[in-house]
Legacy VTK file of the C-alpha trace (Angstrom):
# vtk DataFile Version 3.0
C-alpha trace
ASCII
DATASET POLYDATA
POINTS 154 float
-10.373 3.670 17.076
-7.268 3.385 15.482
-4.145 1.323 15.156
-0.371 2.539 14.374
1.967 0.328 13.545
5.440 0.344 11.259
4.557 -0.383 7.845
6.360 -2.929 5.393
6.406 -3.960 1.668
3.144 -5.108 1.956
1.534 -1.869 2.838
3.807 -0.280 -0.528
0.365 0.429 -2.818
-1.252 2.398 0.369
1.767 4.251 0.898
2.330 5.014 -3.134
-1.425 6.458 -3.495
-1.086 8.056 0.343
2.186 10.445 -0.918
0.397 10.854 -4.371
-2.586 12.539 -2.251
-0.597 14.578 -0.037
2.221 15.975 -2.794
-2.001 16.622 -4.964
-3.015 18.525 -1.775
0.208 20.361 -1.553
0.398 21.220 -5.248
3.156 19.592 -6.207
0.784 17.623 -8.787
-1.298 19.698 -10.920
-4.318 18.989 -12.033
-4.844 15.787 -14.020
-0.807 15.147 -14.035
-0.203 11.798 -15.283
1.001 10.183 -11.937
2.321 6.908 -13.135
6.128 7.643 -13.496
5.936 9.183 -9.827
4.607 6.049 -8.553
6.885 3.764 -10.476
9.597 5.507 -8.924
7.988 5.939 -5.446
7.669 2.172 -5.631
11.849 1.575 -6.808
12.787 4.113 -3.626
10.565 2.649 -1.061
11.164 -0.872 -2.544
15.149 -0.744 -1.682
14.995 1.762 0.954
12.264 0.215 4.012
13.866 -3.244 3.582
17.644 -1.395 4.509
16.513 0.897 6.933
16.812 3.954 5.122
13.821 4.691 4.972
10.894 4.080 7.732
7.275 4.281 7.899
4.397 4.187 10.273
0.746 3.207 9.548
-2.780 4.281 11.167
-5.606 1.869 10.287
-8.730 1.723 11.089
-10.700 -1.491 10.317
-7.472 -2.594 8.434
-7.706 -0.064 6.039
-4.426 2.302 6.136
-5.901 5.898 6.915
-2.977 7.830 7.505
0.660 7.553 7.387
4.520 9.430 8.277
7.950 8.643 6.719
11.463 9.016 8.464
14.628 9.529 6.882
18.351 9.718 8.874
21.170 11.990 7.479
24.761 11.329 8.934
26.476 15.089 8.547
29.244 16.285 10.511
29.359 16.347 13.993
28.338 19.894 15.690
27.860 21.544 18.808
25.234 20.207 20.058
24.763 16.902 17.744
28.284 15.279 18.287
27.368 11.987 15.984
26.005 14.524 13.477
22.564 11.858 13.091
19.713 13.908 11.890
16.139 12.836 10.842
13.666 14.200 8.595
9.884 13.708 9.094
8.440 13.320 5.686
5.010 12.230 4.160
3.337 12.732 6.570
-0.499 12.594 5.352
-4.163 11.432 6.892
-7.417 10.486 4.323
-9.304 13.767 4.693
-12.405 12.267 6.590
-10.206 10.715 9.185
-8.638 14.634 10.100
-9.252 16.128 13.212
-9.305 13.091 15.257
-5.790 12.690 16.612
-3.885 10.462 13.998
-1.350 12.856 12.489
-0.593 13.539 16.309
-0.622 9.720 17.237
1.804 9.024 14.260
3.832 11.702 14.994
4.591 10.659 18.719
5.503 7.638 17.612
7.852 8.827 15.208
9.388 10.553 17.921
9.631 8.101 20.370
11.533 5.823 17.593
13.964 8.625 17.294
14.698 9.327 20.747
16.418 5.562 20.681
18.606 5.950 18.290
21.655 8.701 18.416
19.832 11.162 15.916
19.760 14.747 17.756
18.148 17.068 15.849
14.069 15.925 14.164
12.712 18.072 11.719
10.543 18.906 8.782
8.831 20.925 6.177
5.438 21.738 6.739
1.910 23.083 5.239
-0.120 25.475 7.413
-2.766 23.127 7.393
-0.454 20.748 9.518
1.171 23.397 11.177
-0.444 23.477 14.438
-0.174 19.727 15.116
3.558 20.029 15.020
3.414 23.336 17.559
1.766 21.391 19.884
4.501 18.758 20.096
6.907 21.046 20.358
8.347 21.728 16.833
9.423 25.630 16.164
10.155 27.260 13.240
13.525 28.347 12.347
14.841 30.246 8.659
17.943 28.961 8.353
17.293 27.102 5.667
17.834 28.037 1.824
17.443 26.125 -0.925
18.141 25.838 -5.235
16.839 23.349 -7.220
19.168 21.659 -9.577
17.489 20.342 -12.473
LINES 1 155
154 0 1 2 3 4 5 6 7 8 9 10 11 12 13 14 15 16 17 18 19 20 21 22 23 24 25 26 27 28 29 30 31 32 33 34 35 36 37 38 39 40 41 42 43 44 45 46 47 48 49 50 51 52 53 54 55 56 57 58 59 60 61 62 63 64 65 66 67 68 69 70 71 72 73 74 75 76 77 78 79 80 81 82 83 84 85 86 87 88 89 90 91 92 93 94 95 96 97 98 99 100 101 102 103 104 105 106 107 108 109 110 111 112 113 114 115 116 117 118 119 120 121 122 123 124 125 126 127 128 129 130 131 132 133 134 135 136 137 138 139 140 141 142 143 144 145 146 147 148 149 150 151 152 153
């Protein structure tokens, strides 16, 4: 069995190595990449943004060892039809220890996630997803849109 609960500075290594794994699986880190700047400035972000509540985490654990975790950002836009405060949130990081798959985590963290949003004035959830996690979000209800387009500015 498993326990979720919102994670803090001290779970910051768990959730450094955790987003290192998932951005590896997702190849956004190649090969034998040197990782270290991305972690040093994983650590600054979360560091300053979970103690002001810009940014928000959630934990599984099992035998106190963090298995699996999801991240939650707010954006404050414009109000809209349909979102008159304009609150957004973005599911992000979201990432399980492959030997711990398939056994209802993702989905455990995920509710959560979503429960925490529904109490705050945020009216539209969503996220970017791999087709590995696709179905998990289809089952709670998440659909696919392509309104979205994108350039990188570096």
């Amino acid at each position: 069995m498993f326990n979720l609960r919102q994670a803090n500075l001290q779970d910051l290594e768990a959730l450094i190595q955790l987003r290192l794994e998932l951005l590896r699986e997702a190849g956004d880190i190649k090969g034998d990449s040197d990782t270290a700047n991305l972690a040093e400035a994983t650590r600054k972000y979360l560091s300053e943004k979970m103690p002001s509540g810009e940014f928000f985490a959630w934990v599984a654990e099992v035998d106190n060892q963090i298995v699996a975790t999801g991240g939650l950002v707010f954006f404050q836009r414009p109000p809209y039809n349909g979102n008159l405060s304009g609150l957004e949130a973005y599911i992000m990081n979201v990432y399980t220890i492959p030997i711990w798959r398939g056994q209802g985590i993702a989905t455990a963290l995920l509710k959560e996630i979503i429960s925490f949003v529904r109490t705050t004035d945020a009216k539209r959830l969503w996220l970017h997803t791999t087709e590995d996690g696709k179905h998990i979000y289809d089952q709670l209800g998440f659909v696919s849109t392509s309104k979205e387009m994108e350039i990188l500015c570096y």
